[in-house]
C-alpha positions in Angstrom: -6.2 -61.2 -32.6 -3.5 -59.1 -31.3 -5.5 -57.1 -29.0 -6.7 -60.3 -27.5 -3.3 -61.5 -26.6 -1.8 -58.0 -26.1 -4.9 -58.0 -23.4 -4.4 -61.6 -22.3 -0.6 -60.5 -21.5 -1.6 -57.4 -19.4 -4.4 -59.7 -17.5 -1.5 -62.4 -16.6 1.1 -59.6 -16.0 -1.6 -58.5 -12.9 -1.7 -61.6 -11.2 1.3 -63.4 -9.7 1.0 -67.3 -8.9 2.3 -68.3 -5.5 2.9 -71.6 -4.3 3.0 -72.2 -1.1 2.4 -75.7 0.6 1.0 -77.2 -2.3 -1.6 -74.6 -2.8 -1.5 -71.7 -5.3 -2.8 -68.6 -4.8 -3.8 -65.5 -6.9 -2.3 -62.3 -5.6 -3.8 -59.0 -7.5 -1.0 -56.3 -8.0 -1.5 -52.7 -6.8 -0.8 -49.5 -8.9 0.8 -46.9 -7.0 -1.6 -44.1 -8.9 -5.5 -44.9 -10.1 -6.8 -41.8 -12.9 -8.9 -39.4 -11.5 -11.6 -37.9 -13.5 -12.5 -34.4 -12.3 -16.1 -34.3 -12.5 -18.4 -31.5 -12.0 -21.8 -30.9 -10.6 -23.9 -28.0 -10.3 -20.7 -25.8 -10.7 -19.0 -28.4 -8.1 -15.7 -30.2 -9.0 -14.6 -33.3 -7.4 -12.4 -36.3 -8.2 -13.7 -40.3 -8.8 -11.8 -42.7 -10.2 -13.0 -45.1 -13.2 -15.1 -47.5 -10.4 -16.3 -44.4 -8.2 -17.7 -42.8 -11.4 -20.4 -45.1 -12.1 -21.9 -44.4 -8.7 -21.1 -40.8 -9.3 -23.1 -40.7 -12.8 -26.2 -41.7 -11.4 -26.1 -38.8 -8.9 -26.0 -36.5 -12.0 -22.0 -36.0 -12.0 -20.4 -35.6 -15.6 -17.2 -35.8 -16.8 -15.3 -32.5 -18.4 -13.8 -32.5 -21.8 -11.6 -30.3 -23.6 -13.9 -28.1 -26.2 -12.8 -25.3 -28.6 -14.3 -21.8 -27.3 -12.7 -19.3 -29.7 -9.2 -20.1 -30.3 -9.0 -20.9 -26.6 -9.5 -24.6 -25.0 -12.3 -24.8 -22.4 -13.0 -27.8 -19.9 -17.1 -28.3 -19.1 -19.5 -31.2 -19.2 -21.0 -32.8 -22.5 -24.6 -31.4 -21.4 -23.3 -27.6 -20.9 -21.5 -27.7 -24.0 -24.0 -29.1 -26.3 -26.1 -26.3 -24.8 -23.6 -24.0 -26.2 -22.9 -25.7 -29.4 -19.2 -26.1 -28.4 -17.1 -28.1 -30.8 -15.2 -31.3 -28.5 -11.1 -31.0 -29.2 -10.3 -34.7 -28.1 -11.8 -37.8 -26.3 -9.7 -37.4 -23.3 -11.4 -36.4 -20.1 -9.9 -33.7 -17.3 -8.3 -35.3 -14.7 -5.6 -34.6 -12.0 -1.7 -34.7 -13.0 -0.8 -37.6 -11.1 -4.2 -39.4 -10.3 -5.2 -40.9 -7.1 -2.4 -42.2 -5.0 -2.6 -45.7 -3.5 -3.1 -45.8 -0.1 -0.2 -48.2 0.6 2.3 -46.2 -1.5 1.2 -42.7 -0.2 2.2 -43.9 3.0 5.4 -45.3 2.1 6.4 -42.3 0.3 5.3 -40.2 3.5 7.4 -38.3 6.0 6.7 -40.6 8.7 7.5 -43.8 7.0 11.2 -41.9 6.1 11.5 -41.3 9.5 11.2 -44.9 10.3 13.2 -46.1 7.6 15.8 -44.0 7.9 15.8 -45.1 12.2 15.9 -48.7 11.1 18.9 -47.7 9.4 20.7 -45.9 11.5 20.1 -49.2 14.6 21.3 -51.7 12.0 24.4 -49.6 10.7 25.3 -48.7 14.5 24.5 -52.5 15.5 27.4 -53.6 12.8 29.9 -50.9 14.3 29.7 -52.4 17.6 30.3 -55.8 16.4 33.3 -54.2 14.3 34.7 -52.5 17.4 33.7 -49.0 16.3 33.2 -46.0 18.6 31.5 -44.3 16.2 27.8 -44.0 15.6 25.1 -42.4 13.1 22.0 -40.9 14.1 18.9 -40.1 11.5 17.6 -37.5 13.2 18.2 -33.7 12.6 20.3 -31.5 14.3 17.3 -29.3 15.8 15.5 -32.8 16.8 19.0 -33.7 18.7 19.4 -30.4 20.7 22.3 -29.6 18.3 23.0 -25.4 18.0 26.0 -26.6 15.3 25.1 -25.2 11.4 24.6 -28.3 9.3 26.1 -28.7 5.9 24.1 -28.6 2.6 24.4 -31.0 0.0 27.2 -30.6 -2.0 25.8 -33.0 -5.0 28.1 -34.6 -8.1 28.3 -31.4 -10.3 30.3 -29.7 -7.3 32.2 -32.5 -6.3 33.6 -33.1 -10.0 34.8 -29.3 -10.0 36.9 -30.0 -7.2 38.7 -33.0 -9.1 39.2 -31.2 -11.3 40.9 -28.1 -9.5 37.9 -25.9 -9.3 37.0 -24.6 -6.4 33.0 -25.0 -5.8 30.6 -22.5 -4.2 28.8 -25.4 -2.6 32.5 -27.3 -1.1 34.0 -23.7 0.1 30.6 -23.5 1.9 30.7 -26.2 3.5 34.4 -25.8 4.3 33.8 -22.7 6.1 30.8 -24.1 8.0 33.1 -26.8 9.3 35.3 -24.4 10.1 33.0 -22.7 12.0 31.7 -26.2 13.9 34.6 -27.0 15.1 35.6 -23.7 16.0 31.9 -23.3 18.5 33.1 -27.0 19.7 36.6 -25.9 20.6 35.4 -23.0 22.6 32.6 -24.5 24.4 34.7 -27.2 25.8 37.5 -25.0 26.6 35.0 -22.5 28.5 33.4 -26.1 30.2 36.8 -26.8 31.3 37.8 -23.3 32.7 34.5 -23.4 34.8 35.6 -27.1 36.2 39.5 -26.4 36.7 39.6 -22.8 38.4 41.4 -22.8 42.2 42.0 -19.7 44.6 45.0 -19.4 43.7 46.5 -16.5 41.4 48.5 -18.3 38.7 45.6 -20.5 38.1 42.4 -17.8 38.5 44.7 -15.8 36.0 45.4 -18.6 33.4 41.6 -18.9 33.9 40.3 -15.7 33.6 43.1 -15.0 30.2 42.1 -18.0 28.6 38.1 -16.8 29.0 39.5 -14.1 27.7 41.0 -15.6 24.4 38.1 -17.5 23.7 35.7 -14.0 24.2 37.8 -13.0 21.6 37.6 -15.7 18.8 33.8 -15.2 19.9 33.9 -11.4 18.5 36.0 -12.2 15.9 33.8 -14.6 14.9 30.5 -12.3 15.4 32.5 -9.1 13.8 33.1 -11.3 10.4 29.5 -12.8 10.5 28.4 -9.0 10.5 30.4 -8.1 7.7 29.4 -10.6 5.3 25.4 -10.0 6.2 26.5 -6.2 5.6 27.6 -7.3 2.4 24.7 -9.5 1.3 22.4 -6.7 2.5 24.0 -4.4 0.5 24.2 -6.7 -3.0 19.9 -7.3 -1.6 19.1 -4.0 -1.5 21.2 -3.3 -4.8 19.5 -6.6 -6.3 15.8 -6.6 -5.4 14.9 -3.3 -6.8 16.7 -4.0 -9.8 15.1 -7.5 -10.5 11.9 -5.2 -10.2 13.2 -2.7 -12.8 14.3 -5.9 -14.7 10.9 -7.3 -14.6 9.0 -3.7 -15.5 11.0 -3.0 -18.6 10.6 -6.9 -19.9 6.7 -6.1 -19.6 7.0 -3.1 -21.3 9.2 -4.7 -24.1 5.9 -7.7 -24.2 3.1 -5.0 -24.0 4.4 -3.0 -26.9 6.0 -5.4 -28.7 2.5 -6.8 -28.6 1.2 -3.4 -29.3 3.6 -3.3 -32.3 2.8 -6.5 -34.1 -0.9 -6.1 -34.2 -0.8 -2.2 -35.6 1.6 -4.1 -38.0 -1.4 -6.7 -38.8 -3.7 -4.4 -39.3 -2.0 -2.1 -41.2 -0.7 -4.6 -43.7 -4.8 -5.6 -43.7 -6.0 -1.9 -44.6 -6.9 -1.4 -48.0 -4.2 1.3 -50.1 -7.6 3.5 -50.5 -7.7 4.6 -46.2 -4.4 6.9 -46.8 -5.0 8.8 -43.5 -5.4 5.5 -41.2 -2.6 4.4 -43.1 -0.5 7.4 -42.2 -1.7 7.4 -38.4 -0.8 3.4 -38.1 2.6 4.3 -39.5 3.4 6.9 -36.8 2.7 5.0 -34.1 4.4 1.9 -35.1 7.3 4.2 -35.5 6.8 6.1 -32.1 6.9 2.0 -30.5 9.5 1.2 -32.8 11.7 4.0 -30.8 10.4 2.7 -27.9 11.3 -0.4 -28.1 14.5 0.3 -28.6 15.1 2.7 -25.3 13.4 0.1 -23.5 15.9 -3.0 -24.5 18.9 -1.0 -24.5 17.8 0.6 -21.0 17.5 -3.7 -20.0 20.8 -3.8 -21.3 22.7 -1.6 -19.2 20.7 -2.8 -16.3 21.9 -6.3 -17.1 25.5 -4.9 -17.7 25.6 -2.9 -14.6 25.1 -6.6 -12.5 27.3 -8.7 -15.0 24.4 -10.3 -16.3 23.7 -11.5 -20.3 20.8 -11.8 -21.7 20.2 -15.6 -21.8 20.9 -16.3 -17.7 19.1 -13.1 -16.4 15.7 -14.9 -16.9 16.7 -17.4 -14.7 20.0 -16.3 -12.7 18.5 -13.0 -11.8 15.6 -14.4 -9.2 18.2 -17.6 -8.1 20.9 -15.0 -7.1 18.3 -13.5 -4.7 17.3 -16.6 -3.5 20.6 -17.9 -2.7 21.6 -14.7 -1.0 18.5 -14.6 1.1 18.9 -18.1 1.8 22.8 -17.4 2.9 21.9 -14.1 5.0 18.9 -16.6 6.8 22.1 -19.2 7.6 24.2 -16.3 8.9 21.1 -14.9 10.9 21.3 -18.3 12.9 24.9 -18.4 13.4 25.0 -14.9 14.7 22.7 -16.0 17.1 24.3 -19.5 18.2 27.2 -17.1 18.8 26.1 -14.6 20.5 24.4 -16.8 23.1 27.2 -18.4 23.5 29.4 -15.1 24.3 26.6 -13.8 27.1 27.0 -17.5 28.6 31.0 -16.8 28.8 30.5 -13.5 30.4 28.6 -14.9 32.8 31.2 -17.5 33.8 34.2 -14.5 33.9 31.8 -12.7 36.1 32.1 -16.0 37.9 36.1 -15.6 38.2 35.6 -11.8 39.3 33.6 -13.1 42.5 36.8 -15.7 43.1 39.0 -13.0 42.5 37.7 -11.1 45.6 39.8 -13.4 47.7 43.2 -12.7 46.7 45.4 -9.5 45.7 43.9 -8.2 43.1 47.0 -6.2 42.1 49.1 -9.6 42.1 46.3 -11.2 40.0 46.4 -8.0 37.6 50.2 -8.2 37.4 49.8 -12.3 36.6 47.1 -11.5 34.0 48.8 -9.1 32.1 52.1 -11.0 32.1 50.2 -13.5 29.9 48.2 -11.7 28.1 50.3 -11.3 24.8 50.8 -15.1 24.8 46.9 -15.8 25.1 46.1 -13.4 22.5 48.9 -14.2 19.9 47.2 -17.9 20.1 43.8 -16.3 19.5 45.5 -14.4 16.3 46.8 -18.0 15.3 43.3 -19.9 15.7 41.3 -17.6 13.5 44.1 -17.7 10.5 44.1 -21.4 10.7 40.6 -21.2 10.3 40.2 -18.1 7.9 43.2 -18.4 5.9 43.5 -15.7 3.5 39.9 -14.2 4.6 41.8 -13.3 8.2 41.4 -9.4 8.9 43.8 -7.9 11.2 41.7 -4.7 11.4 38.7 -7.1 12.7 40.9 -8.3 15.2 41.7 -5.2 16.5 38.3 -4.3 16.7 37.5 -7.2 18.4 40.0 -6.6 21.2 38.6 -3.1 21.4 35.0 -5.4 22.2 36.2 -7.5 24.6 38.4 -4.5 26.4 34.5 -2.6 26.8 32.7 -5.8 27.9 35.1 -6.6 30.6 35.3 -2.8 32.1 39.2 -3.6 31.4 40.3 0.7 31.5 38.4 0.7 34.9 40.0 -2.2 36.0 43.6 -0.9 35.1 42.0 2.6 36.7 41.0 0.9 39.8 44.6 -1.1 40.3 46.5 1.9 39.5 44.7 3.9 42.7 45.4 0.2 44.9 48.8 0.7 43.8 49.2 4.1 44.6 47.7 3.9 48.3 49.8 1.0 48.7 52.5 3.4 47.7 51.2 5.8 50.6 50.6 3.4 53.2 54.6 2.3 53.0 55.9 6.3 52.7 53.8 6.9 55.7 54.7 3.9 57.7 58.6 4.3 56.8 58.3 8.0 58.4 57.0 6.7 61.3 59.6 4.4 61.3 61.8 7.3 60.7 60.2 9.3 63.5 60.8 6.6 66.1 63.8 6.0 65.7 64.7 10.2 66.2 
């Protein structure tokens, strides 16, 4: 009686009654997933579900159930089996994990349909900050779909976010920190390098502010580059440190499994030996003894591995390999950046070559003397931008290094080389005009 109402309640739980207009009408609910029975034919597998089976039966395709080969569970058809004499473990057919997926809700749960969820979204979230009087506005799509070069920002999730509460600083939040630092760093020099190309006039106090604040922002550009280096150098080094000794790591646990494997079943069989077999009794004990030693070079050689990289013995299973992969995934990230950067510090160049062809209309000396007059100011303010943005991570030696950089990419010691002989002809040309002065007047 139960089963009739427990099936009575699963039959009315299917349909839904709708009225509508006086009428009613029966409307059959969906299940996202359907079982599929992997079936097999001929040595061919290949999934029906309950109603394609029948059809599927006829054409000589069998279902696959779990029989007991040894001490080891085999999948094959009833017919194969009882050809075999195998003994069936359970009444429970093979089939995939998750069955067959409805075709309604394999689409909704498809990249497409996000897409267009997520575009619906952003039209009626920006259609409610207009009427609000908003300038602001979202957009669903990804930075690479929007012509963006700016690093994007990885999810920080709630575990992270409750360490900062709670004063801890987060591997995942000083990430993203730093990449939007970085962000607004690229934005702050590509509109200031914009603007220079848009504001420049023939005229030496403006060619020179021009040309010194290129000049600032090439070197927040190799400041930026020269760090980027650095901490790649460093994750290459901790890689190439890491990967072979996740190998060693994995090696010396399958030794430890092989001959602790080894170990056990001497064990077994010795403790199964009759007392009479004295010799094979003797032989079984030295080489238990001889893996016994083994054993224990090999764990504490895993030991001082996992020591040397601060590792203990419960989170190298699993930290180990995840270290790797987070580093590999970081040095990918600062691969891009580099990149981002250093197009945009060939695209600079080209513009201060730009200003170097304007500059061949006016006294180059005068312009030289301008330029260097504000030089100190424009790099001081360089200094200050990347402290603000590095904090305590600012290197004074990078700096320097940087300047070196910029000094070689702009030619600047055969620039000063080139004034200095202007200056001194000038030099000439007025000693040898005021003798002739002199001359005359004799």
């Amino acid at each position: 009686m139960a089963d009739h109402h427990t099936a009575r309640i699963k039959h009315l739980c299917r349909l839904i009654r709708v009225r509508e207009a006086g009428q009613t009408h029966r409307i059959a609910i969906q299940y996202k997933t359907e079982k599929e029975y992997l079936c097999v034919k001929d040595g061919e597998e290949r999934g029906f579900t309950a109603s394609e089976f029948k059809a599927a039966q006829v054409e000589g395709w069998e279902k696959q159930y779990p029989y007991k080969v040894g001490k080891k569970k085999v999948y094959t058809a009833p017919s194969a089996a009882q050809a075999h004499g195998y003994v069936r473990m359970d009444k429970h057919p093979k089939s995939t994990r998750y069955g067959r997926q409805n075709p309604i809700s394999e689409r909704w749960n498809s990249e497409e349909q996000l897409i267009v969820w997520r575009e619906a979204w952003a039209t009626a979230a920006n259609r409610c900050l207009e009427l609000a009087g908003h300038d602001s506005r979202i957009d669903h799509r990804s930075h690479a779909e929007r012509g963006l070069e700016e690093r994007p920002t990885i999810h920080e999730g709630v575990a992270a976010q409750a360490l900062e509460r709670r004063g801890i600083i987060s591997d995942r939040c000083e990430l993203n920190r730093q990449i939007k630092a970085d962000n607004a760093l690229l934005r702050e020099l590509r509109g200031q390098v914009k603007k220079l190309a848009q504001a420049v006039k023939n005229t030496i106090p403006a060619l020179a502010e021009a040309m010194e604040n290129l000049r600032k922002n090439l070197l927040l550009f190799c400041y930026q580059l020269g760090y980027l280096r650095k901490v790649k150098g460093r994750l290459n080094a901790s890689l190439n440190t890491l990967r072979p000794a996740l190998t060693q790591y994995n090696q010396l646990a399958k030794d430890i499994r092989n001959k602790t494997k080894e170990r056990r079943s001497l064990l077994s069989e010795k403790k199964s030996l009759s007392a009479v077999h004295v010799l094979r009794h003797r032989e079984l004990a030295a080489k238990i003894a001889a893996l016994t030693e083994d054993l224990e070079e090999l764990r504490s050689e895993k030991n001082l591995l996992l020591a040397s990289l601060a590792y203990s013995k419960e989170d190298a299973v699993d930290k180990f390999p995840k270290d790797i992969a987070a580093m590999e995934q970081s040095l990918k990230r600062l691969e891009e950046q580099e990149q981002k950067y250093s197009t945009e510090l060939d695209a600079a160049l080209i513009k201060y070559a730009g200003f170097r062809e304007q500059a061949q209309g006016v006294d180059l000396v005068q312009l030289y003397e301008a330029r260097q007059t504000i030089r100190p100011t424009k790099e001081q303010e360089a200094e200050s931008r990347v402290q603000q943005v590095y904090g305590e991570k600012y290197s004074p030696l990078l700096m320097f290094d940087s300047k070196k950089a910029v000094s070689r990419m702009l030619h600047e010691d055969m620039e000063r080389q080139a004034v200095q002989r202007m200056v001194r002809q000038a030099q000439k040309g007025r000693q040898t005009l005021q003798k002739k002065k002199i001359e005359q007047e004799r």
